[in-house]
C-alpha positions as CSV (number, residue, x, y, z in Angstrom):
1,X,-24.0,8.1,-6.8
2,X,-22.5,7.2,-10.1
3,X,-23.6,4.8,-12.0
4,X,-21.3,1.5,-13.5
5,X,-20.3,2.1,-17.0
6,X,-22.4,-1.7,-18.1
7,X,-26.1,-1.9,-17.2
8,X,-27.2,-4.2,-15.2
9,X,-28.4,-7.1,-17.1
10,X,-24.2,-7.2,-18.6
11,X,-23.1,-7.1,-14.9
12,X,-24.9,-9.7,-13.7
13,X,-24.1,-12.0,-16.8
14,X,-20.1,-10.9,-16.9
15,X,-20.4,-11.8,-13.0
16,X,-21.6,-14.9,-13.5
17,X,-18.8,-15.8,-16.5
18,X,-16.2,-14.6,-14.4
19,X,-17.4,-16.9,-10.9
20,X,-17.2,-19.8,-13.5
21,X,-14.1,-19.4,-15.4
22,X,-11.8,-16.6,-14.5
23,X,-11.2,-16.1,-10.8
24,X,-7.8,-17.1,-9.0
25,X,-8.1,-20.3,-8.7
26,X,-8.9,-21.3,-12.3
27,X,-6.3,-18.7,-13.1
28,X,-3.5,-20.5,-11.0
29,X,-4.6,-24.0,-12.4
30,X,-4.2,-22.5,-16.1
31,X,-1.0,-21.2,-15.9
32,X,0.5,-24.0,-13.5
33,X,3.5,-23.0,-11.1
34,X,5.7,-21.8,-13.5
35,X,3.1,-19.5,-15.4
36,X,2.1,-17.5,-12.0
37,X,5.9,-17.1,-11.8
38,X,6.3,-16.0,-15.4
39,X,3.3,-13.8,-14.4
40,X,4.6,-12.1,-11.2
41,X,7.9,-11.4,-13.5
42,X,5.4,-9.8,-16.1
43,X,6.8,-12.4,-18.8
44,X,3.7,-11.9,-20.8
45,X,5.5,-13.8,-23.7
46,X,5.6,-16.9,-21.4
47,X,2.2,-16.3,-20.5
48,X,1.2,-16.4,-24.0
49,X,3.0,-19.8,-24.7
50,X,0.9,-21.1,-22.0
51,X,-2.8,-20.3,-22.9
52,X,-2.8,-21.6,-26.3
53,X,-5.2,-24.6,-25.5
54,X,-8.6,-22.6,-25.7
55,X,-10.0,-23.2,-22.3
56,X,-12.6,-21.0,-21.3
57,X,-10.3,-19.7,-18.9
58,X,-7.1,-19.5,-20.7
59,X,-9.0,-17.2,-23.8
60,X,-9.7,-14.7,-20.1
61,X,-6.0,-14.5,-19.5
62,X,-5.4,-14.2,-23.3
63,X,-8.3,-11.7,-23.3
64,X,-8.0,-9.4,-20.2
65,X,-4.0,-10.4,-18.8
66,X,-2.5,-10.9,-22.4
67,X,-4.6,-7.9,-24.7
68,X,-4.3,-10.3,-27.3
69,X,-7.1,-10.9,-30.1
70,X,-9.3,-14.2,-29.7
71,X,-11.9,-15.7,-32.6
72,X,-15.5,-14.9,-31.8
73,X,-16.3,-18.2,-31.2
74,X,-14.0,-18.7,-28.3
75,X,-15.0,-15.1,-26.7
76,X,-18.3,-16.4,-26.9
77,X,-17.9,-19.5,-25.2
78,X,-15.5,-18.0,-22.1
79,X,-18.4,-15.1,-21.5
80,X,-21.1,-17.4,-21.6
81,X,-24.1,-15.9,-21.0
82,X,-23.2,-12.8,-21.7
83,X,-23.2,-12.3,-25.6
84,X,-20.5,-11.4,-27.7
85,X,-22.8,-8.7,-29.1
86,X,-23.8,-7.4,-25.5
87,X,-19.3,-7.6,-24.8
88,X,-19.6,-5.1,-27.8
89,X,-22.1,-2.9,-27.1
90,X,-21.0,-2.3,-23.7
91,X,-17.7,-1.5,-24.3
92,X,-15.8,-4.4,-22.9
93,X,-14.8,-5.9,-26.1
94,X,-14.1,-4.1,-29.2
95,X,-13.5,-5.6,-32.9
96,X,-10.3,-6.8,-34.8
97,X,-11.0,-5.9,-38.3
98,X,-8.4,-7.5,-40.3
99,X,-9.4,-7.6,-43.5
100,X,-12.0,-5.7,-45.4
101,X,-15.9,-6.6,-44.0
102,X,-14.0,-9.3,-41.7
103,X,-14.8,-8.9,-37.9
104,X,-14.3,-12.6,-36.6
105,X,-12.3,-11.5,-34.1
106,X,-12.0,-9.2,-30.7
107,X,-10.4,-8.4,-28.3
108,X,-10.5,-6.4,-24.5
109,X,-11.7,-2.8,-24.4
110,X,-11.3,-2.8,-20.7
111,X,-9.1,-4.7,-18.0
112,X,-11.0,-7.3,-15.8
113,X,-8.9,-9.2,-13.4
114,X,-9.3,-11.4,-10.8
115,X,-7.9,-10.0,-7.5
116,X,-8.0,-11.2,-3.6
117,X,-6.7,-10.9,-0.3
118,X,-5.5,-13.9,2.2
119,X,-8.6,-15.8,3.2
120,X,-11.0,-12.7,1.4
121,X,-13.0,-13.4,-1.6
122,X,-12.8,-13.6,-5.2
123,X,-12.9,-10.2,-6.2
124,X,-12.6,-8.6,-10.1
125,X,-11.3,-5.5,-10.8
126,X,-12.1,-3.1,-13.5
127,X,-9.8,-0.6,-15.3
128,X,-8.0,0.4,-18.4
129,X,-5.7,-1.8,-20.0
130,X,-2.0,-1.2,-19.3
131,X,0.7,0.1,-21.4
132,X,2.3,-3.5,-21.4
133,X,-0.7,-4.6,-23.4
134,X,-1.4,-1.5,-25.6
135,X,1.9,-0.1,-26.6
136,X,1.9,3.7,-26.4
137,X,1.1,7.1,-24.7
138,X,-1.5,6.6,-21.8
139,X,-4.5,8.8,-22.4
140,X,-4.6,11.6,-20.0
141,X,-7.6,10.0,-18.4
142,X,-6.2,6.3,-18.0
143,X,-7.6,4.6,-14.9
144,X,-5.1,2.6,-13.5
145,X,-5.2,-1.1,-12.9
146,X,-4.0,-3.4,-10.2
147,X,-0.5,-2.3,-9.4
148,X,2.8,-2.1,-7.1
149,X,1.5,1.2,-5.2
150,X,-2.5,-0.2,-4.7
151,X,-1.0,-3.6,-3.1
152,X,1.6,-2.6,-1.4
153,X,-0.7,0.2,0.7
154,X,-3.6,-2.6,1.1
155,X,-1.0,-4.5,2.7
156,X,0.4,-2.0,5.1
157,X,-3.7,-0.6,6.3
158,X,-5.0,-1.0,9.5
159,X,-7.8,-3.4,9.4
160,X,-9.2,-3.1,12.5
161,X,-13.5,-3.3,12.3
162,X,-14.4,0.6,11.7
163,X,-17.7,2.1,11.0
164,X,-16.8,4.9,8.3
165,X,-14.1,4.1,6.0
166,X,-12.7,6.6,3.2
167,X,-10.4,6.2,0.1
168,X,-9.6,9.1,-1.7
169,X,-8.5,9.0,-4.8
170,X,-9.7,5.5,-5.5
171,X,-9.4,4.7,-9.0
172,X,-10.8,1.4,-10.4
173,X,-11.7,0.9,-6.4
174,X,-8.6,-1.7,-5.0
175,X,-8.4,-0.1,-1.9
176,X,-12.2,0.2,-1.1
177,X,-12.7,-3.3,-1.9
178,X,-10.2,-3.8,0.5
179,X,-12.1,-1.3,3.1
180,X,-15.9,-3.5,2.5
181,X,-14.2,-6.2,4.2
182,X,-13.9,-3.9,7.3
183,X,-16.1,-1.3,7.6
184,X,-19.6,-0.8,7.7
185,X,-19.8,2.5,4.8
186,X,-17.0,3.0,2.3
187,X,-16.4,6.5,0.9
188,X,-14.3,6.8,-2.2
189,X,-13.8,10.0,-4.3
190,X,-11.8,11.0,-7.7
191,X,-11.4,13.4,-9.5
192,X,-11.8,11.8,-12.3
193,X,-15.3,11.0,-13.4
194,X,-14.3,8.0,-16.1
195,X,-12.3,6.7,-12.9
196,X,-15.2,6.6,-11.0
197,X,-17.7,4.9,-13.3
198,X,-14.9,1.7,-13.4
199,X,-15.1,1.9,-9.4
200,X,-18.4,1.8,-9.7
201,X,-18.6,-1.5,-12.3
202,X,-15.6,-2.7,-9.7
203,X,-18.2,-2.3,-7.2
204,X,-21.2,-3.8,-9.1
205,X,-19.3,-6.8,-10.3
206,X,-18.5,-8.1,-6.3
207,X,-22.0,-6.7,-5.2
208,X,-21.1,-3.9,-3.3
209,X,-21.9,-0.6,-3.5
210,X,-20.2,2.5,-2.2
211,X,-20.2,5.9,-1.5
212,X,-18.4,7.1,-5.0
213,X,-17.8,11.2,-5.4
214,X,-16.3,13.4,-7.5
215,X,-13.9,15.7,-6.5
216,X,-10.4,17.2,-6.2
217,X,-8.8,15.4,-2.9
218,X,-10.6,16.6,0.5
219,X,-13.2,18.3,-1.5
220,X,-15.8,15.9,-1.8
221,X,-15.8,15.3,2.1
222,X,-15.1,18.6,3.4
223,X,-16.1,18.8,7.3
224,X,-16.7,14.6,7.8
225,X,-15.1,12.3,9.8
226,X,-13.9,9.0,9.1
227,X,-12.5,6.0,11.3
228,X,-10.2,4.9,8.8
229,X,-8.5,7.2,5.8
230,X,-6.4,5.7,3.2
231,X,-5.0,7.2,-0.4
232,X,-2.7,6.4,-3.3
233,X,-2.8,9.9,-4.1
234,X,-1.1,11.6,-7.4
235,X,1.8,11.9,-5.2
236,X,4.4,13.0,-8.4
237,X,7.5,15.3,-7.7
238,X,7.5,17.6,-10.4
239,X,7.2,20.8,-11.9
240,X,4.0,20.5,-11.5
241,X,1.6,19.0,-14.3
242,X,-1.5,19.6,-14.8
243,X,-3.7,16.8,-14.7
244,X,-5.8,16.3,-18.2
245,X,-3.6,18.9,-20.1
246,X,0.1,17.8,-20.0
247,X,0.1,15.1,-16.7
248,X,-2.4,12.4,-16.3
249,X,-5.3,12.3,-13.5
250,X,-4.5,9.5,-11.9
251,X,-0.6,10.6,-10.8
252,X,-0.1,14.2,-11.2
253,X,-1.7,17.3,-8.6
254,X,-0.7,19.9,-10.9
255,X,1.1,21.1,-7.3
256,X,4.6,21.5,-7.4
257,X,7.3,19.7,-5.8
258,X,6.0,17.3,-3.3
259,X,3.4,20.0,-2.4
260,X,0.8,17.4,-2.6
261,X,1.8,15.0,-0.7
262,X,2.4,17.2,2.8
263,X,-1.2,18.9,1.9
264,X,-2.6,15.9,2.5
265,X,-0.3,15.3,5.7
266,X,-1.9,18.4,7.1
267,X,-5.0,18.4,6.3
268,X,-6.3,14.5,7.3
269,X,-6.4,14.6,10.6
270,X,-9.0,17.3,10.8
271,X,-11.0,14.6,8.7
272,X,-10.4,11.6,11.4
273,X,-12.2,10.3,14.5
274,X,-10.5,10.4,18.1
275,X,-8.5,7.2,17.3
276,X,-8.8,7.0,13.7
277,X,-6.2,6.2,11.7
278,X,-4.6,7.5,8.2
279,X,-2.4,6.2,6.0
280,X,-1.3,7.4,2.2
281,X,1.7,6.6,0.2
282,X,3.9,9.9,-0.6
283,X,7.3,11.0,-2.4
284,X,9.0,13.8,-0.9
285,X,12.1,16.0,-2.2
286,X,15.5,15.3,-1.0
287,X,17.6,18.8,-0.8
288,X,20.8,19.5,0.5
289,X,18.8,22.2,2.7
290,X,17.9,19.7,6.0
291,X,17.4,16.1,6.2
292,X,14.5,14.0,5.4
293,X,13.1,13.2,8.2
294,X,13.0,17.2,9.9
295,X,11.3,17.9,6.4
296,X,8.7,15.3,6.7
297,X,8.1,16.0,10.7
298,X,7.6,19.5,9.7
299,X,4.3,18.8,7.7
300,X,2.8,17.5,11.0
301,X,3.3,19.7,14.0
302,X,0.2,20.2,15.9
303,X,-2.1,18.1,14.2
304,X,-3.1,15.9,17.0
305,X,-1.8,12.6,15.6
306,X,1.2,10.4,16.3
307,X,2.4,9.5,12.9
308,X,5.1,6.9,11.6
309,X,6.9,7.6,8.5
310,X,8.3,4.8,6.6
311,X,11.4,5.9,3.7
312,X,11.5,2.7,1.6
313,X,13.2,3.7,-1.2
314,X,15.6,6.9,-2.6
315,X,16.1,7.2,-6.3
316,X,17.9,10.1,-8.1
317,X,16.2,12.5,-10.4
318,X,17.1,10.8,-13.7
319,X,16.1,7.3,-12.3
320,X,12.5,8.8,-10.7
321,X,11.7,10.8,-14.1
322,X,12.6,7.4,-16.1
323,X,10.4,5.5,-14.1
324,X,7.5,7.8,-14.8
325,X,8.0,8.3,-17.8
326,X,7.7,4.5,-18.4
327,X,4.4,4.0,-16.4
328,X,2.8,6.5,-19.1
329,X,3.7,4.6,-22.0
330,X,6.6,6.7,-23.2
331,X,9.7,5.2,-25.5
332,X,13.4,6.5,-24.5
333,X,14.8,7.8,-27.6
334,X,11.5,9.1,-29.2
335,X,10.9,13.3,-29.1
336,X,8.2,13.4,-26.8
337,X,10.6,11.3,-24.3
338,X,13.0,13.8,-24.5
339,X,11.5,16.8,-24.6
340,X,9.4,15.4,-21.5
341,X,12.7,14.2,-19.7
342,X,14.5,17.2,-20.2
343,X,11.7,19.6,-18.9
344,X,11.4,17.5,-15.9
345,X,15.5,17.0,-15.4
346,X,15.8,20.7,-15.7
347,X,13.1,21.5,-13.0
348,X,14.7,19.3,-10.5
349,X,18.1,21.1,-11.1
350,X,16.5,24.4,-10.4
351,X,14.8,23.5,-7.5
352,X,17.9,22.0,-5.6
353,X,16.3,18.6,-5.5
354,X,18.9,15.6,-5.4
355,X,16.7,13.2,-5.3
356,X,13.2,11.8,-4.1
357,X,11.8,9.8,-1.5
358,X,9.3,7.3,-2.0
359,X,7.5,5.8,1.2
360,X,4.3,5.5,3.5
361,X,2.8,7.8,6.2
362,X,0.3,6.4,8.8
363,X,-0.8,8.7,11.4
364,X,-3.6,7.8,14.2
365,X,-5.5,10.8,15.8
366,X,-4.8,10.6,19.9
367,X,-5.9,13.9,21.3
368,X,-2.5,14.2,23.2
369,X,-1.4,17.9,23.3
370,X,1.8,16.4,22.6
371,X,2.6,14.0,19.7
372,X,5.6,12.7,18.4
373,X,6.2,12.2,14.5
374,X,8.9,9.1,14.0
375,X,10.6,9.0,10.7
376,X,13.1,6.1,9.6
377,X,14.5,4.5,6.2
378,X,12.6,1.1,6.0
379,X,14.5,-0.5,3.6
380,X,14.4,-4.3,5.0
381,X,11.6,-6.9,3.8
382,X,8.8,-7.3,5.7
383,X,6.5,-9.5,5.9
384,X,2.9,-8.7,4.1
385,X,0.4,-8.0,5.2
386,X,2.0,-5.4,7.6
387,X,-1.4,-4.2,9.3
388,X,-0.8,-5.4,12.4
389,X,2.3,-4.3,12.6
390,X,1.7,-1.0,12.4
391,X,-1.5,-1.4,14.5
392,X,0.7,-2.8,17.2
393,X,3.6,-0.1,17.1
394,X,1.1,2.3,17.6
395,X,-0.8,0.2,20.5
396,X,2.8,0.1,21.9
397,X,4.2,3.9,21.4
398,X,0.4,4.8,23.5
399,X,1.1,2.7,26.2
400,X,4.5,4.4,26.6
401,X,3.4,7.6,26.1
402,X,0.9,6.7,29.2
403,X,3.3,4.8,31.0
404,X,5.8,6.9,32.6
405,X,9.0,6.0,33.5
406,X,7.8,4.6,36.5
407,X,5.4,2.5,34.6
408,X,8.0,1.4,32.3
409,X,10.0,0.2,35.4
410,X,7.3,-1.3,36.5
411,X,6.7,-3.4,33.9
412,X,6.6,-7.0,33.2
413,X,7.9,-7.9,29.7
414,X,7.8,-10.7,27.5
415,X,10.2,-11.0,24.6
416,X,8.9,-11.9,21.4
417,X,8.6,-15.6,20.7
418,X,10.7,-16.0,17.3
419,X,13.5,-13.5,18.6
420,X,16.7,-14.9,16.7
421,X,20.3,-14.2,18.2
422,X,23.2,-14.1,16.2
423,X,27.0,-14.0,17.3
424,X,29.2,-12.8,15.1
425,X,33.3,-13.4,16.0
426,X,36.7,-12.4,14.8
427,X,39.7,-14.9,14.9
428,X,43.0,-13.6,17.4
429,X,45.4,-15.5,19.1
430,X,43.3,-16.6,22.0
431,X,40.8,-18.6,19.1
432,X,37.7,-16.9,18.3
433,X,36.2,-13.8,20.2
434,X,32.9,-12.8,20.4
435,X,32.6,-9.5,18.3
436,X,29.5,-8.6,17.1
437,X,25.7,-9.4,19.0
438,X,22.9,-8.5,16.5
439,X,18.9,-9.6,17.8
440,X,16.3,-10.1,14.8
441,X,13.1,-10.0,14.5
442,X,12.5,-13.4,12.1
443,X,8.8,-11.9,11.3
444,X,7.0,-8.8,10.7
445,X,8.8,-5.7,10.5
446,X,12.6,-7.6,10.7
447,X,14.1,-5.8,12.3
448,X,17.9,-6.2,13.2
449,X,19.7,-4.1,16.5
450,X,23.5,-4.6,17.0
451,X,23.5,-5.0,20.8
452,X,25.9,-5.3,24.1
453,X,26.0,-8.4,26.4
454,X,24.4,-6.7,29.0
455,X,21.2,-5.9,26.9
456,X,21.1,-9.7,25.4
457,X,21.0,-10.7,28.9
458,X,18.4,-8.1,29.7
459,X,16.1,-9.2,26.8
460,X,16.6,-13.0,27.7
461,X,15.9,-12.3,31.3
462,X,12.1,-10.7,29.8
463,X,9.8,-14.2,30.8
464,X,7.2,-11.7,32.0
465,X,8.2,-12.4,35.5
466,X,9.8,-9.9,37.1
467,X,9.5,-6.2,36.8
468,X,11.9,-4.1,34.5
469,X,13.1,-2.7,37.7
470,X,14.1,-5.7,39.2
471,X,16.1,-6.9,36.3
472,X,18.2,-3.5,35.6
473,X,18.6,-4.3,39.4
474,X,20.7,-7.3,38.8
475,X,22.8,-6.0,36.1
476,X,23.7,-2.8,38.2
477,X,24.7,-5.2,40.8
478,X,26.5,-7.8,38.3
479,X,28.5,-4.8,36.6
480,X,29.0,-3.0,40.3
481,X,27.5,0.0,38.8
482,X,25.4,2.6,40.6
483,X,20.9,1.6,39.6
484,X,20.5,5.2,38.8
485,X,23.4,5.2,36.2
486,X,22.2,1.4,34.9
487,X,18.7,2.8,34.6
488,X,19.4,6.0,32.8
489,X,21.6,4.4,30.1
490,X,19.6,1.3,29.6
491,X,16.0,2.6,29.7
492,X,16.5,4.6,26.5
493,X,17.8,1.0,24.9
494,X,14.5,-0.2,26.7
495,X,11.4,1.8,24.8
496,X,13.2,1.4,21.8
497,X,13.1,-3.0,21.9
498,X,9.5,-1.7,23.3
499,X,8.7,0.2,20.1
500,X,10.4,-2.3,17.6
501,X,8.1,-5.3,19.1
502,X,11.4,-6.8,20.6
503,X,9.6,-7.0,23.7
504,X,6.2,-5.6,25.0
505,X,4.4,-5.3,28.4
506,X,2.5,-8.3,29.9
507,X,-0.7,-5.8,30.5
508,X,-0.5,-4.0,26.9
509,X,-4.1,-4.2,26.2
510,X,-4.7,-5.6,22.6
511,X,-6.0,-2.6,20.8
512,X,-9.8,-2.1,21.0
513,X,-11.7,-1.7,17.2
514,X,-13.7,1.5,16.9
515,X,-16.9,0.1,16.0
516,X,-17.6,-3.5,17.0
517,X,-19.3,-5.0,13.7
518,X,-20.6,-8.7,13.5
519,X,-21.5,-8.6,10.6
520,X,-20.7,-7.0,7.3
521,X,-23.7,-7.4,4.9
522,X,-23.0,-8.2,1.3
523,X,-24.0,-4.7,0.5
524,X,-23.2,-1.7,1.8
525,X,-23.6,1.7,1.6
């Protein structure tokens, strides 16, 4: 088990300095309205202008958000009881020496933030300070922080109860806090061993403890099986850089390409429980050689799992090497930029890519001999968290795939309660005419479907009365068109409203959790 990088006696005090002064709360009440705003936008120079008044609180935000240096005295007074001296010898704090023998100031060795989920606890995070507040190359070890990727997959996970939980590649530990809310033993591996002593502070700090190994992806685990499986994995299209020597451990494989990413596509559900469920953020290539979505269904053929593949976002080589090139702390203009740029650039122009797909995969392990792989562009808002959204697409796509067409026709459905019709018309010279029928979803996924009259009818006439059968019935009779012909052109229109959460069967049972847990003790292991 590896150990937290601050004894124990500094844990316990830090934890108690941050309950009283630096969790969300006091964090929003600093920083007022306009200051989370300023936050969210990462106007740290806002921020700054707003933490001047030397609350306990505000010297956190100017410590640990901000990076910025604060007197001794006012350290000492926001980390009550822990010591300035102990902040020091730890390694949380480290000195501002700005003039000779002068060390009355410090300032944050480490990131600490305060982090939580809708109706979860206060939680703190531990990791290495950002490149926002340190200016300059990442080190090849950085731990990342509390960012865009780790939220965005804690809000898309399954959180259904589950006995074994796993994260791999956890970093400072976002994701497995999320998981002890959930599951009776987290397991959380890295490859990086300075990564995993912050999980294990992360860990210490909201009195939890995990199952922390070290180890290169699947490694660590190697013939397990886990309810749940989630990953922010070093997921970087590239030539291939080599984690520790010219990439950094916490984003690049050293695999080629996006050879990473459909490794890991394979290889989980050999690591998953008969209904378990997986779910990692990916790039993939974009080549002129076959679309998207055949590439990405290609990594999962035969795997036993039904898997849904979201495509949120397509950038072009330049933009995607830019980006990355950002995150580590590199300045456009300097050498190392573009010497770093053009190696990269010229990679993706010998390897045919044209760009690079960034999205999500979740995949849940059904037995079936035959599974289906679904991949779509997701490029609407949706609302967060999406858990149960995916949780109930899958829930829906098994009761199809056990329904039968005479099931489906059979079926009583009900269409979703804040389903929102719009009519869209075109002026003539008989007034205005009815040219466009679009049906949204006003919550979760959003979706929108352009449809005919006779399937906004159909949906309309879903009160969870009569069967599908019945109603396709009346419109064969109202359109004096033969049932079979009505049936076989409307039932494909049908499972798709099904799958989209348009409408769903009366009798869809609301999806069991694998392990029923009452209780999830304060510590776990």
């Amino acid at each position: 088990m590896t150990q937290p990088v601050f004894a124990p006696d500094v844990i316990a005090a830090l934890r108690q300095a941050l309950r009283r002064d630096f969790g969300s709360a006091a964090v929003a009440e600093a920083l007022g309205t306009g200051g989370e705003a300023a936050l969210s936008r990462s106007d740290l120079s806002a921020v700054n202008r707003l933490t001047r008044g030397g609350s306990p609180t505000e010297t956190w935000i100017r410590l640990f958000v901000l990076g910025l240096p604060v007197s001794t005295d006012d350290a000492g007074a926001a980390l009550r009881p822990l010591s300035v001296e102990a902040a020091l010898a730890a390694g949380l704090l480290e000195p501002v020496t700005e003039t000779a023998g002068s060390n009355d100031r410090v300032r944050a060795a480490l990131d600490v933030r305060p982090y939580s989920e809708v109706d979860g606890p206060d939680w703190w995070v531990v990791s290495d300070l950002g490149s926002d507040v340190r200016p300059g190359r990442l080190d090849p070890e950085h731990v990342l922080g509390i960012g865009s990727a780790a939220t965005t997959l804690a809000q898309c996970t399954v959180r259904s109860p589950v006995a074994r939980a796993l994260d791999i590649g956890t970093g400072c530990g976002v994701q497995a806090l999320h998981l002890s809310r959930h599951s009776g033993a987290v397991t959380a591996t890295d490859l990086s061993t300075r990564a995993l002593g912050l999980a294990a502070t992360t860990a210490a700090l909201n009195e939890l403890a995990w199952d922390l190994r070290q180890g290169s992806l699947l490694e660590p685990v190697a013939g397990e099986r886990f309810d749940l499986i989630v990953s922010n994995p070093p997921f970087i299209v590239g030539p291939g850089f080599a984690p520790g020597r010219d990439g950094y451990t916490y984003r690049d494989s050293g695999m080629a390409a996006d050879s990473v990413s459909a490794w890991l596509v394979r290889r989980l559900p050999g690591l998953l429980t008969e209904g378990g469920t997986a779910q990692l953020l990916a790039n993939w290539a974009l080549t002129g050689d076959e679309p998207w979505q055949d590439r990405l269904a290609g990594w999962l053929p035969g795997t036993g799992c039904e898997a849904w593949v979201w495509q949120r976002e397509v950038t072009d080589p330049g933009e995607y090497v830019s980006l990355w090139l950002r995150d580590a702390g590199e300045r456009p203009g300097t050498e190392s930029w573009r010497a770093r740029y053009d190696r990269w650039l010229d990679w993706f122009t010998d390897a045919g890519v044209l760009g690079v797909g960034m999205g999500l995969v979740s995949m849940r392990r059904t037995g079936a001999a035959r599974t289906e792989v679904v991949c779509e562009d997701v490029p609407q808002p949706y609302e967060r968290p999406a858990g149960a959204e995916i949780e109930g697409w899958f829930a829906r796509r098994f009761w199809l795939r056990g329904s039968g067409r005479d099931g489906l026709l059979g079926a009583r459905l009900r269409v979703d309660a804040d389903l929102i019709q719009t009519t869209h018309a075109l002026i003539g010279a008989e007034g205005w005419q009815p040219a466009l029928v679009q049906l949204r979803r006003s919550h979760g996924m959003r979706w929108e479907l352009e449809v005919d009259e006779a399937v906004s009818g159909l949906v309309a006439a879903c009160d969870g009365t009569a069967t599908l059968g019945v109603l396709l019935s009346v419109i064969a009779s109202a359109v004096s068109a033969p049932l079979a012909d009505v049936i076989t052109a409307l039932t494909p229109v049908v499972v798709d409203l099904i799958e989209r959460g348009f409408v769903a069967p009366n009798d869809l049972p609301t999806p069991e959790p694998l392990t029923a847990l009452d209780h999830l003790p304060a510590v776990q292991g």
